[in-house]
Predicted model as a PDB file, atoms N, CA, C, CB and O in Angstrom, pLDDT in the B-factor column:
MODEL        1                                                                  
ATOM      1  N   UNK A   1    -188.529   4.674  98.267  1.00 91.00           N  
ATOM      2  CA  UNK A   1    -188.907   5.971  97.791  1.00 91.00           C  
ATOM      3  C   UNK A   1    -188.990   6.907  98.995  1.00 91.00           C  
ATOM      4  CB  UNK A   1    -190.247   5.913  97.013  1.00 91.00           C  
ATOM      5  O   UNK A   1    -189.418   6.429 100.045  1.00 91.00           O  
ATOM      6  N   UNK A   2    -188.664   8.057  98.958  1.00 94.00           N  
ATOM      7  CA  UNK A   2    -188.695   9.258 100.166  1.00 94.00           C  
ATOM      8  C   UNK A   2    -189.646  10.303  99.858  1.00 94.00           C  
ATOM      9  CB  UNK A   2    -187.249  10.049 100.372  1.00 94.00           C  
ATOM     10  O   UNK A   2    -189.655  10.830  98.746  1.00 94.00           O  
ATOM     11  N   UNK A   3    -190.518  10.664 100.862  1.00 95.00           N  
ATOM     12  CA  UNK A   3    -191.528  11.842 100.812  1.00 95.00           C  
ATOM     13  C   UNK A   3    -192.048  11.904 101.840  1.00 95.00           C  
ATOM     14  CB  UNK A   3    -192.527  11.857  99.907  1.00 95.00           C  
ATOM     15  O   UNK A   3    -191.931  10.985 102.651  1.00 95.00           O  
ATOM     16  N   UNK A   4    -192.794  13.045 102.105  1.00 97.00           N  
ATOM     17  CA  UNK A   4    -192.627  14.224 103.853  1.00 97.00           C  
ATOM     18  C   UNK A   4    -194.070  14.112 104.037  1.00 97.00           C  
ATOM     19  CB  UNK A   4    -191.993  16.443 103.766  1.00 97.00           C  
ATOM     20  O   UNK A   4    -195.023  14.339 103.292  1.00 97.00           O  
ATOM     21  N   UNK A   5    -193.936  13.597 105.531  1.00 97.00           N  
ATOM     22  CA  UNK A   5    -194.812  13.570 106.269  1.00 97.00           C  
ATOM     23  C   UNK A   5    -195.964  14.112 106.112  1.00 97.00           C  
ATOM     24  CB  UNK A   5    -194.457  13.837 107.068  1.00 97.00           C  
ATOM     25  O   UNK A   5    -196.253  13.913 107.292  1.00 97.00           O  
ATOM     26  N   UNK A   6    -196.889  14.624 105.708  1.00 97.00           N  
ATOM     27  CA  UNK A   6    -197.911  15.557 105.579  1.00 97.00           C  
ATOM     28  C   UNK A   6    -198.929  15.858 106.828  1.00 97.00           C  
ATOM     29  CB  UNK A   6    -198.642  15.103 104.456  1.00 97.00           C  
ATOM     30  O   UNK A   6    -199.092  16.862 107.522  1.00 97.00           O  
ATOM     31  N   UNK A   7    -199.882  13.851 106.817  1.00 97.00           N  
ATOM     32  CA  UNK A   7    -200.876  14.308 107.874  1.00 97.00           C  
ATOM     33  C   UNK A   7    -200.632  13.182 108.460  1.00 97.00           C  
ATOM     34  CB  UNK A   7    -202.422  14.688 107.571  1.00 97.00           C  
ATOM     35  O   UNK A   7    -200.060  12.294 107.829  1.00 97.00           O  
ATOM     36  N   UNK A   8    -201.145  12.937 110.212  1.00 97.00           N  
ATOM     37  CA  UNK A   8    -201.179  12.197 110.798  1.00 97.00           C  
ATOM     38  C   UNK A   8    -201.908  12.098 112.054  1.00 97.00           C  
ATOM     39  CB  UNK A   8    -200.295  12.054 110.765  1.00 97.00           C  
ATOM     40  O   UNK A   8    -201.624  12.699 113.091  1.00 97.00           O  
ATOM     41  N   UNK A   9    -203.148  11.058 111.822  1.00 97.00           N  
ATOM     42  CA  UNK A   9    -203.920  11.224 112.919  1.00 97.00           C  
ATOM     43  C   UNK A   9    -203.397   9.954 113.909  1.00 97.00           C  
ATOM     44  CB  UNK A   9    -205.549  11.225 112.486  1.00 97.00           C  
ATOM     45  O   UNK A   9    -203.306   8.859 113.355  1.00 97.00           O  
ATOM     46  N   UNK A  10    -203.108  10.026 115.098  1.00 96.00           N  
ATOM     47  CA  UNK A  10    -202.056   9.274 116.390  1.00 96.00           C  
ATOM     48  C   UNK A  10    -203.557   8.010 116.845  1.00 96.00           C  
ATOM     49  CB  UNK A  10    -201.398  10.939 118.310  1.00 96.00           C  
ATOM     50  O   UNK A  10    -203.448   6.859 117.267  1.00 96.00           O  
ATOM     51  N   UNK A  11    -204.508   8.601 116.624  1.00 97.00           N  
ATOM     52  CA  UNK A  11    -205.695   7.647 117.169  1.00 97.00           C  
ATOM     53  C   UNK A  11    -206.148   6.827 115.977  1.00 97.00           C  
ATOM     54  CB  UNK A  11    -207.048   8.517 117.809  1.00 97.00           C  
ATOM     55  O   UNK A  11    -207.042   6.018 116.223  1.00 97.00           O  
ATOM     56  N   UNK A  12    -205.725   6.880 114.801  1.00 97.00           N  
ATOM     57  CA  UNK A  12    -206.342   5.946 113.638  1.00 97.00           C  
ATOM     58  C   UNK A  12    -205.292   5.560 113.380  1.00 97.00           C  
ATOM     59  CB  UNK A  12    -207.139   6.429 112.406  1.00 97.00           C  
ATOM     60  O   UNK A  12    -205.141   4.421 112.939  1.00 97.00           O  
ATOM     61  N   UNK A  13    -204.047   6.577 113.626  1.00 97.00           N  
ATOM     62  CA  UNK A  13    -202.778   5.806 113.157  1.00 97.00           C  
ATOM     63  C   UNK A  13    -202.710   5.868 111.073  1.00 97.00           C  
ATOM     64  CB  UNK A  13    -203.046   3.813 113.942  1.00 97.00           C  
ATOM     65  O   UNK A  13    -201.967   5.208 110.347  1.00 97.00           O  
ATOM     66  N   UNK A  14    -203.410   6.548 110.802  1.00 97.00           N  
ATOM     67  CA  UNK A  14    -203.524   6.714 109.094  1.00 97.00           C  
ATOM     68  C   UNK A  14    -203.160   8.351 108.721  1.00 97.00           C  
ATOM     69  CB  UNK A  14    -205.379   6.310 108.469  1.00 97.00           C  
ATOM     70  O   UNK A  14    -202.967   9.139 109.647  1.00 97.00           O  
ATOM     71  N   UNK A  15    -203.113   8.620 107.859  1.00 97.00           N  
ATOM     72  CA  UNK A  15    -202.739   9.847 107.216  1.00 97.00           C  
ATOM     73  C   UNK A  15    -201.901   9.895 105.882  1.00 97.00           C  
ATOM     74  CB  UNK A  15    -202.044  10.540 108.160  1.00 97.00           C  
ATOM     75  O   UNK A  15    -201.913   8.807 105.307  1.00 97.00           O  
ATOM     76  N   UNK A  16    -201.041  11.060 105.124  1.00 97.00           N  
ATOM     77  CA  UNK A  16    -200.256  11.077 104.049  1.00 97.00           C  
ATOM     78  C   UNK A  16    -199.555  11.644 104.039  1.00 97.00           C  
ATOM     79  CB  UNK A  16    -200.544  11.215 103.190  1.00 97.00           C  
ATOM     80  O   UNK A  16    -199.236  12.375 104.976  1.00 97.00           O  
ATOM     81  N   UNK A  17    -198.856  11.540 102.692  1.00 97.00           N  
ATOM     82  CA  UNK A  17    -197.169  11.883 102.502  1.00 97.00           C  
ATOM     83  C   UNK A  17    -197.482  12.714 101.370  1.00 97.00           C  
ATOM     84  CB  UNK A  17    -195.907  10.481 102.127  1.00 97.00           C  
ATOM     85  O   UNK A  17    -198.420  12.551 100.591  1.00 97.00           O  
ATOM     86  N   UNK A  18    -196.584  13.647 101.350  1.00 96.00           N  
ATOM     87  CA  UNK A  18    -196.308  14.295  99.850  1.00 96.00           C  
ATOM     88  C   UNK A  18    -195.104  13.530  99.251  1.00 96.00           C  
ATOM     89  CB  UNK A  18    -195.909  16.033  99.900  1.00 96.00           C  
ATOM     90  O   UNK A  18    -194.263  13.112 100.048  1.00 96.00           O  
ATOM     91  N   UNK A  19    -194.983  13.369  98.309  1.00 93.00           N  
ATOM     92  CA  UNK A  19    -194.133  12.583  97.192  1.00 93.00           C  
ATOM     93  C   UNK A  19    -193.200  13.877  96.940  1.00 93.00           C  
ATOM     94  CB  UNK A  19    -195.114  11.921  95.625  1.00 93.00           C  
ATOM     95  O   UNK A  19    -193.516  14.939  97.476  1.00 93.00           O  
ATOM     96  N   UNK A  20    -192.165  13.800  96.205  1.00 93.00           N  
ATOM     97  CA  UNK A  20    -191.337  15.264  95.829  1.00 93.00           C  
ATOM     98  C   UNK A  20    -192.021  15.931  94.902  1.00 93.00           C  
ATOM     99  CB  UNK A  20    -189.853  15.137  95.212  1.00 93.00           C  
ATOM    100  O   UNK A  20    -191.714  17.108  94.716  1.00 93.00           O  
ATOM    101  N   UNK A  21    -192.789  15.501  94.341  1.00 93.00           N  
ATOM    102  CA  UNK A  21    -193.547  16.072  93.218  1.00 93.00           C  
ATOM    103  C   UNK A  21    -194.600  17.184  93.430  1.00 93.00           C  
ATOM    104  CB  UNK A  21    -194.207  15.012  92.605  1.00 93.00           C  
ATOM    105  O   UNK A  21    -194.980  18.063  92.655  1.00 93.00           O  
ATOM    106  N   UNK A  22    -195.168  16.739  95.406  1.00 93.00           N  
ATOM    107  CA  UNK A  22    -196.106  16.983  95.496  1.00 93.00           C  
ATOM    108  C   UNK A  22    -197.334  16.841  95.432  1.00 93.00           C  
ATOM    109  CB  UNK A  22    -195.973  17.297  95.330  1.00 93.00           C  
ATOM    110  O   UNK A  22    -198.200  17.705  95.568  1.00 93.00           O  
ATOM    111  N   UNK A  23    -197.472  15.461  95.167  1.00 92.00           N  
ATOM    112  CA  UNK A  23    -198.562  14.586  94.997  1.00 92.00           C  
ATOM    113  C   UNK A  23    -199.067  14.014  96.264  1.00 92.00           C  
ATOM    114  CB  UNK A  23    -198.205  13.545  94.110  1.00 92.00           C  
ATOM    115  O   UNK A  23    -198.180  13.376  96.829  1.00 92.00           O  
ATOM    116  N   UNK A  24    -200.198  14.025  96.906  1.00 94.00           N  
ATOM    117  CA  UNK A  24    -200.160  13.724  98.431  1.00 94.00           C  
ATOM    118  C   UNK A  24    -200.457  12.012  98.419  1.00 94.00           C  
ATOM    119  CB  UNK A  24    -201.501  14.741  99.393  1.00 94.00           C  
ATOM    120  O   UNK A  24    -201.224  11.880  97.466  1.00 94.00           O  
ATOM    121  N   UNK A  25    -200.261  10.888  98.910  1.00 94.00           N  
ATOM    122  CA  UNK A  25    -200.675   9.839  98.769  1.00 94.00           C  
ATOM    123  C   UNK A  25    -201.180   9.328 100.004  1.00 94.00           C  
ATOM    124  CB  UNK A  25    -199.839   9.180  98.206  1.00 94.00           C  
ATOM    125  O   UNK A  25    -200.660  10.091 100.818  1.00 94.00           O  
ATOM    126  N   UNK A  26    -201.772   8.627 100.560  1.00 96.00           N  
ATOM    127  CA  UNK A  26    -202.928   8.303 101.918  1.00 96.00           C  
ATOM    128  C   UNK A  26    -201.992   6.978 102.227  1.00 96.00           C  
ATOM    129  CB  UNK A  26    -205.082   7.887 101.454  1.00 96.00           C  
ATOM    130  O   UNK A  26    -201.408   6.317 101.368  1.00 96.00           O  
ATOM    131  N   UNK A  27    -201.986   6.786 103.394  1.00 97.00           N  
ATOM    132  CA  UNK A  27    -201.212   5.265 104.002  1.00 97.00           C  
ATOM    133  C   UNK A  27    -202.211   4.922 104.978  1.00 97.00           C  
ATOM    134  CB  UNK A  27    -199.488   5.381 104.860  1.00 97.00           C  
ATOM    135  O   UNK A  27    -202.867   5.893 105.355  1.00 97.00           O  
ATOM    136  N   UNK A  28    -202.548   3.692 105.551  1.00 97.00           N  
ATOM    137  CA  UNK A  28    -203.515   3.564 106.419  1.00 97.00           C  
ATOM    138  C   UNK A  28    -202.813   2.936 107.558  1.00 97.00           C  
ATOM    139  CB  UNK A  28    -204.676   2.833 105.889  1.00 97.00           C  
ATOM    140  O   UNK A  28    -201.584   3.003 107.518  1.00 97.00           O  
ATOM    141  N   UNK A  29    -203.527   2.153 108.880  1.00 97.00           N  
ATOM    142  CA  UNK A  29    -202.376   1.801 110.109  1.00 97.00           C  
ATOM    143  C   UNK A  29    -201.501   0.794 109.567  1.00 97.00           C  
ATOM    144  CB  UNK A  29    -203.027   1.155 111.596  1.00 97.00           C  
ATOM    145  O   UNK A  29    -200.339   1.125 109.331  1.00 97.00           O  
ATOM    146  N   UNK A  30    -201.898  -0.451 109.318  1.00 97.00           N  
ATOM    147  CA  UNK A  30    -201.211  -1.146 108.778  1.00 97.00           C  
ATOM    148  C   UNK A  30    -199.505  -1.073 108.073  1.00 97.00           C  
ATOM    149  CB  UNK A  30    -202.053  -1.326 108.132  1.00 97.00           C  
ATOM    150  O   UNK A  30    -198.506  -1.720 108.386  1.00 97.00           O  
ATOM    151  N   UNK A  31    -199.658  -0.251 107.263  1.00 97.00           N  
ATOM    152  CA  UNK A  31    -198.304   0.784 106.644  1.00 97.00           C  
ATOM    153  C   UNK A  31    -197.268   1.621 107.562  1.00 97.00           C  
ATOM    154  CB  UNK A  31    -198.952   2.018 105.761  1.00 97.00           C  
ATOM    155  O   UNK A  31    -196.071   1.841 107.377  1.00 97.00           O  
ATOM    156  N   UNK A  32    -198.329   2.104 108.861  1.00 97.00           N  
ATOM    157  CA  UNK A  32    -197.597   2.931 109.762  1.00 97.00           C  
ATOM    158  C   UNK A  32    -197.096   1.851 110.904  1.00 97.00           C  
ATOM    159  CB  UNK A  32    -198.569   4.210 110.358  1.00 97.00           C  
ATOM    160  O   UNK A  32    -196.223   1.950 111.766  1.00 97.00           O  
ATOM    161  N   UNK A  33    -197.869   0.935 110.613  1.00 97.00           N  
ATOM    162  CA  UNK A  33    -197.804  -0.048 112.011  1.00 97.00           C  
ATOM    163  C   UNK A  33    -196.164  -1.019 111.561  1.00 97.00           C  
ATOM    164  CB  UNK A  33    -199.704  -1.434 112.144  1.00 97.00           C  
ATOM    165  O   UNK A  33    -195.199  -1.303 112.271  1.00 97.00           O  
ATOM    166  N   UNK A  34    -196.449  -1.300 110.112  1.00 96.00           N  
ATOM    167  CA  UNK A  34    -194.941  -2.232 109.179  1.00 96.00           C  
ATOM    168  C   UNK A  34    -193.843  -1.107 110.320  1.00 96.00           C  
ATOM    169  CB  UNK A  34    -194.672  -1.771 106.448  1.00 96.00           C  
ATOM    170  O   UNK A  34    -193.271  -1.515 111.331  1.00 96.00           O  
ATOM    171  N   UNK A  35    -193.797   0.286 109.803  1.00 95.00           N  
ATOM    172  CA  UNK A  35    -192.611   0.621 109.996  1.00 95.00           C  
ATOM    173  C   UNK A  35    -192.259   1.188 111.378  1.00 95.00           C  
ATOM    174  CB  UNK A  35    -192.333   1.420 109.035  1.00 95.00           C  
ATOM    175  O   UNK A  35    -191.631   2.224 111.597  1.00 95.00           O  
ATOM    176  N   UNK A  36    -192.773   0.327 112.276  1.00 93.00           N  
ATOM    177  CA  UNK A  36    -191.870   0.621 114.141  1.00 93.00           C  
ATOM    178  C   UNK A  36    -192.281   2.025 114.492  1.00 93.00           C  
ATOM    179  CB  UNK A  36    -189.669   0.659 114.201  1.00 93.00           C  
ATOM    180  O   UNK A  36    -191.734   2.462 115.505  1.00 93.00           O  
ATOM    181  N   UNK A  37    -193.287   2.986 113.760  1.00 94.00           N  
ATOM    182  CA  UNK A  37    -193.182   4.360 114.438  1.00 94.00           C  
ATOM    183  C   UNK A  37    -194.146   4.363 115.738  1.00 94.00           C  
ATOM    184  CB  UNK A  37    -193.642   5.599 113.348  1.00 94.00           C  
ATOM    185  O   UNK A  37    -195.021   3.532 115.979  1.00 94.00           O  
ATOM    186  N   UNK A  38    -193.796   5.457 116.501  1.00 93.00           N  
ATOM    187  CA  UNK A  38    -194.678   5.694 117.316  1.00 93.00           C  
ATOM    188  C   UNK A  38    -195.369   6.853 117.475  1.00 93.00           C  
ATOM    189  CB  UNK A  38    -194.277   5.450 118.193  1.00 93.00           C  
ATOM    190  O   UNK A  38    -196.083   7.052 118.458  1.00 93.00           O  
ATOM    191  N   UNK A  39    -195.216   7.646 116.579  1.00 94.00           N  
ATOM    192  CA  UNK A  39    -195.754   8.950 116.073  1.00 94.00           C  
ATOM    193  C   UNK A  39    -194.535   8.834 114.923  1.00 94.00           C  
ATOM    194  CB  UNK A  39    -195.811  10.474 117.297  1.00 94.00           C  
ATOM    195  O   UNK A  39    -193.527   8.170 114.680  1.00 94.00           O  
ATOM    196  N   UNK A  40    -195.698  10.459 114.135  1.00 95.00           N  
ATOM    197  CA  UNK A  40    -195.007  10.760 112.907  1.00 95.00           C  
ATOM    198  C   UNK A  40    -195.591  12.375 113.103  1.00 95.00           C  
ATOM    199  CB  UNK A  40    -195.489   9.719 111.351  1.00 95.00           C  
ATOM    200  O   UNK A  40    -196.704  12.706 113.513  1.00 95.00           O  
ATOM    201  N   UNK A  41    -194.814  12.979 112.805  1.00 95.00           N  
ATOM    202  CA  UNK A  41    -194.833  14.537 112.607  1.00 95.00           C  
ATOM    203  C   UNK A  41    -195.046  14.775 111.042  1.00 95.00           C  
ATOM    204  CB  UNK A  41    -193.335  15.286 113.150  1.00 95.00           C  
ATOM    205  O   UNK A  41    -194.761  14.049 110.089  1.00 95.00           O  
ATOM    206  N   UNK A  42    -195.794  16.356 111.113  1.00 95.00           N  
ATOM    207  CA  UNK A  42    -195.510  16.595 109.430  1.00 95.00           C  
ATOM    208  C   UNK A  42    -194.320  17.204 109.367  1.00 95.00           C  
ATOM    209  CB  UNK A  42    -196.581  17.558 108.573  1.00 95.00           C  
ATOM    210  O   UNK A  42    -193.608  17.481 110.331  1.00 95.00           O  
ATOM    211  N   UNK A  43    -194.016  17.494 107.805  1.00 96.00           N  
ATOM    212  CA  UNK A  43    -192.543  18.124 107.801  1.00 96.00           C  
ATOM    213  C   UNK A  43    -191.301  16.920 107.543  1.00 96.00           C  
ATOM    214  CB  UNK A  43    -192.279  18.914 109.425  1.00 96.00           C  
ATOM    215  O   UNK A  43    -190.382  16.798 106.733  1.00 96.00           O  
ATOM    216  N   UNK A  44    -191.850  16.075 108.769  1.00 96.00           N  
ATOM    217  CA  UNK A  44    -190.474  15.052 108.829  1.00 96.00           C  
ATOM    218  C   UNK A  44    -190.695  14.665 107.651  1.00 96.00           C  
ATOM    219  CB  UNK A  44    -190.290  13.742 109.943  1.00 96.00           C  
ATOM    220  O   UNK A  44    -191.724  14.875 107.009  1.00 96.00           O  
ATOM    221  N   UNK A  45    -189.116  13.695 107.070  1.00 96.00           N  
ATOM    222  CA  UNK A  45    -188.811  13.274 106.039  1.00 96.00           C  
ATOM    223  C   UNK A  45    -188.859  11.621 106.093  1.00 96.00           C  
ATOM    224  CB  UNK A  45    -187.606  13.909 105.729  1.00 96.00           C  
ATOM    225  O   UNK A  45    -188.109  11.015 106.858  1.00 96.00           O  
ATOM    226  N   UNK A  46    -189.742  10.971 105.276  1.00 97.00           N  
ATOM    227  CA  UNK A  46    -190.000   9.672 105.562  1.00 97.00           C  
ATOM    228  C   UNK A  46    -189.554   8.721 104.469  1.00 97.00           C  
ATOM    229  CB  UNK A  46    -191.373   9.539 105.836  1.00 97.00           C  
ATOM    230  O   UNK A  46    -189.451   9.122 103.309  1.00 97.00           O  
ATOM    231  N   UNK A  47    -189.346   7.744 104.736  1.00 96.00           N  
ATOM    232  CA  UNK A  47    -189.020   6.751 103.582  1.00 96.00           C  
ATOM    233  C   UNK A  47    -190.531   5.377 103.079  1.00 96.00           C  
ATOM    234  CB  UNK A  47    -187.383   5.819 104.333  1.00 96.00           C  
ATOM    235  O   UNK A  47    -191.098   4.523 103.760  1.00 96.00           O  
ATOM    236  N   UNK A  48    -190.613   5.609 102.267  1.00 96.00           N  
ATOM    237  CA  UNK A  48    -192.265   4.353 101.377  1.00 96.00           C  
ATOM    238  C   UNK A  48    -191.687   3.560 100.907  1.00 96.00           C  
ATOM    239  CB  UNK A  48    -193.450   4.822  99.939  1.00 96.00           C  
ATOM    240  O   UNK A  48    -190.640   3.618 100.261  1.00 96.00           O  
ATOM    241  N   UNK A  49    -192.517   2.457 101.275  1.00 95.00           N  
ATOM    242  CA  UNK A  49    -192.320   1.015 100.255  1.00 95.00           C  
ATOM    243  C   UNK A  49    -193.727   1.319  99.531  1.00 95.00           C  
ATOM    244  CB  UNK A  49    -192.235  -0.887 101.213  1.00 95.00           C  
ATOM    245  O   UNK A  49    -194.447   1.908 100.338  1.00 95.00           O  
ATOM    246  N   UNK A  50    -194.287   1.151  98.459  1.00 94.00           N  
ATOM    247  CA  UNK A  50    -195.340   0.758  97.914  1.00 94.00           C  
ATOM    248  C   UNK A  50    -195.926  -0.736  96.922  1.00 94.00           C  
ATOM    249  CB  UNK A  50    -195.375   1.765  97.359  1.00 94.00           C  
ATOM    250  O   UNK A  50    -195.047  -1.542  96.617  1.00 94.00           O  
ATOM    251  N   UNK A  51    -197.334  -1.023  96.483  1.00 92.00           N  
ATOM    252  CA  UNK A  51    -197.607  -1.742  96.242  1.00 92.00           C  
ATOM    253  C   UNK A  51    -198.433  -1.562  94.996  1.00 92.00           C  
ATOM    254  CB  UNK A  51    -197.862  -2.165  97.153  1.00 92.00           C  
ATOM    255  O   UNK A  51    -199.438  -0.884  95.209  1.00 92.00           O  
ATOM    256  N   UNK A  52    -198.308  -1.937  93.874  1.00 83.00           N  
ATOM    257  CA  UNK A  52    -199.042  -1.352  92.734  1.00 83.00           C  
ATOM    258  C   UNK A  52    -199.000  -0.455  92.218  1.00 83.00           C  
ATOM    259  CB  UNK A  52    -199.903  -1.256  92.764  1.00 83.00           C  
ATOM    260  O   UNK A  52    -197.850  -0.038  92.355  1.00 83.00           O  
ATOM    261  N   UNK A  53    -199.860   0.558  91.334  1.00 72.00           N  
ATOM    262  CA  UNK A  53    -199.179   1.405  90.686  1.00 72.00           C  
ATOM    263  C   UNK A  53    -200.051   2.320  90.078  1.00 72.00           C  
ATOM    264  CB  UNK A  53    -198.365   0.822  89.854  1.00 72.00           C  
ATOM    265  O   UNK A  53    -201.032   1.656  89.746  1.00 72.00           O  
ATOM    266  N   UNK A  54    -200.179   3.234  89.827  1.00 65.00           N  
ATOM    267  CA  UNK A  54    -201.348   4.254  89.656  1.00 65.00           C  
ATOM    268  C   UNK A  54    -202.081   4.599  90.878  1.00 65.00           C  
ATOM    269  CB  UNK A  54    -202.376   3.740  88.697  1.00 65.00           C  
ATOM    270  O   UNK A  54    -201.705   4.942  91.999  1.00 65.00           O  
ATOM    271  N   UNK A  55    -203.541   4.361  90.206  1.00 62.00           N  
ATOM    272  CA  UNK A  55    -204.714   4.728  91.090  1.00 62.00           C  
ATOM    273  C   UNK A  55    -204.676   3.803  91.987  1.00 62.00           C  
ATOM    274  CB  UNK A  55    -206.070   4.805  90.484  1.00 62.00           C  
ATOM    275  O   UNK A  55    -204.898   4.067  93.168  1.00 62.00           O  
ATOM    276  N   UNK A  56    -204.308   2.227  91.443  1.00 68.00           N  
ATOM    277  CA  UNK A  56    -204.651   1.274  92.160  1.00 68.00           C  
ATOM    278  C   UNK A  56    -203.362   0.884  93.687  1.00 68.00           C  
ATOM    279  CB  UNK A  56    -204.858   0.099  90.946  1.00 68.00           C  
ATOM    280  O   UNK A  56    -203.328   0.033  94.575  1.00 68.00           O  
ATOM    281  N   UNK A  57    -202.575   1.930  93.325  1.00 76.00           N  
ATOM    282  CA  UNK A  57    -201.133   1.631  94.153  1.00 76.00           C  
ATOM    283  C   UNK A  57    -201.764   2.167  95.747  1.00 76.00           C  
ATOM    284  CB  UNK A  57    -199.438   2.816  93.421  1.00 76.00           C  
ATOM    285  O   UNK A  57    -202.714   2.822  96.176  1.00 76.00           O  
ATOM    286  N   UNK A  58    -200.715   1.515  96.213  1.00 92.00           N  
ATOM    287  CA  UNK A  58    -200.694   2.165  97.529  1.00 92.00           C  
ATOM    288  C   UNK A  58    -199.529   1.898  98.489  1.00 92.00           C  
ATOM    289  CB  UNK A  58    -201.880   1.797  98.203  1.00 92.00           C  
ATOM    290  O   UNK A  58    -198.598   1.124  98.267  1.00 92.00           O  
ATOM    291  N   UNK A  59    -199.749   2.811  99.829  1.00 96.00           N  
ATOM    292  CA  UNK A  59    -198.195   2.516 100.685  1.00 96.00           C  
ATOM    293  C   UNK A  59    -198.387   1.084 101.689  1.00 96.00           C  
ATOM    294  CB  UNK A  59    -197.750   4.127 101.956  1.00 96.00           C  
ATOM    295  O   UNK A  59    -199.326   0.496 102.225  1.00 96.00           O  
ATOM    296  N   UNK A  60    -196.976   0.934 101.591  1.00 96.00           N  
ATOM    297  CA  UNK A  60    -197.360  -0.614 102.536  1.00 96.00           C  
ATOM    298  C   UNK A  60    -196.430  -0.407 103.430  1.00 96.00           C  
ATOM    299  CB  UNK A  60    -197.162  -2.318 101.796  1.00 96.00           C  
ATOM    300  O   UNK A  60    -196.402  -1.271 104.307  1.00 96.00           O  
ATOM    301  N   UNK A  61    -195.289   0.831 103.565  1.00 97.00           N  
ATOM    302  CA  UNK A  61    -194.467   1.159 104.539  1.00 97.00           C  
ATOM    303  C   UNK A  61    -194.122   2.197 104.772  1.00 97.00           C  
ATOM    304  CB  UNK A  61    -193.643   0.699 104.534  1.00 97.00           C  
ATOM    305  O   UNK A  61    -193.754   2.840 103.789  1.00 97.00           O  
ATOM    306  N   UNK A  62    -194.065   2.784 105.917  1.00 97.00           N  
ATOM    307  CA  UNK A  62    -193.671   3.966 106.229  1.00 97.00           C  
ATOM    308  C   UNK A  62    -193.306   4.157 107.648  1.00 97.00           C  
ATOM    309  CB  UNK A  62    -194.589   4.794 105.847  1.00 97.00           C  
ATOM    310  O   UNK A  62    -193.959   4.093 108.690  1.00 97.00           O  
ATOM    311  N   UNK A  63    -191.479   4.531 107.253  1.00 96.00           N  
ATOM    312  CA  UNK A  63    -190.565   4.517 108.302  1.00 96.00           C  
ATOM    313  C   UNK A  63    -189.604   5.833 107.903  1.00 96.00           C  
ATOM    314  CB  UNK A  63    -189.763   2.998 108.404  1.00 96.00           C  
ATOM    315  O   UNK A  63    -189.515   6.407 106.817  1.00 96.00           O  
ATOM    316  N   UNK A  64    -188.855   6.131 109.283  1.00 94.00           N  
ATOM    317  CA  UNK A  64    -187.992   7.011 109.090  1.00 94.00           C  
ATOM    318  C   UNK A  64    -187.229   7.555 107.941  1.00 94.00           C  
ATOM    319  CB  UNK A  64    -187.386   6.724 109.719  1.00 94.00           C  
ATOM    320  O   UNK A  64    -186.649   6.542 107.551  1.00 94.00           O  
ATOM    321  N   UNK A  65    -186.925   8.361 107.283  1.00 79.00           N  
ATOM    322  CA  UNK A  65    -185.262   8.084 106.278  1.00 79.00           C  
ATOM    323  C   UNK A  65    -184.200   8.000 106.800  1.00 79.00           C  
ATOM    324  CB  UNK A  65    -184.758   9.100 105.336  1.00 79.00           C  
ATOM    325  O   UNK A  65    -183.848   9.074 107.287  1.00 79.00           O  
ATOM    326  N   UNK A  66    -183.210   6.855 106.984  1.00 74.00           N  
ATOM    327  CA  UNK A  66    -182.210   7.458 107.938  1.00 74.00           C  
ATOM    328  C   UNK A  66    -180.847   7.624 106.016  1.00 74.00           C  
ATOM    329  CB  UNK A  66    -181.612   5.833 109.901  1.00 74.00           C  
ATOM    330  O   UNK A  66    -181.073   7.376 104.832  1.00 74.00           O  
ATOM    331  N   UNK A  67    -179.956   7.995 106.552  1.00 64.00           N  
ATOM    332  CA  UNK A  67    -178.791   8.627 105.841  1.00 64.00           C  
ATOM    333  C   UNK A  67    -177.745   7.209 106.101  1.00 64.00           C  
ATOM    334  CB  UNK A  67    -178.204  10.361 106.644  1.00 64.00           C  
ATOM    335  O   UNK A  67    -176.589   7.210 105.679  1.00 64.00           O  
TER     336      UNK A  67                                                      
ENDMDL                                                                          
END                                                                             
């Protein structure tokens, strides 16, 4: 799934994504740590794996989008 960077704190390593919809969703280090980044900007365009579904879902990856 693909959606944009939103927030990102570099010292907790956690923050969120907007979905295309616009829905913001929270990722914690773990998620940022799966996908090799070493920073994340807002704006940029990112690619999610997730886990579950609703309320109870959440991100378990978050890495670049590449083309």
């Amino acid at each position: 799934m693909q959606a944009t960077a939103y927030t990102y704190d570099p010292q907790t390593r956690t923050g969120s994504v907007l979905l295309d919809d616009g829905t913001p969703v929270p990722f914690d280090a773990p998620a940022f740590d799966a996908g090799g980044l070493r920073l994340l900007r807002p704006g940029q365009r990112v690619r999610i794996e997730t886990e579950g579904g609703g309320a109870d879902g959440r991100i378990t990856l978050v890495t670049l989008q590449t083309l």
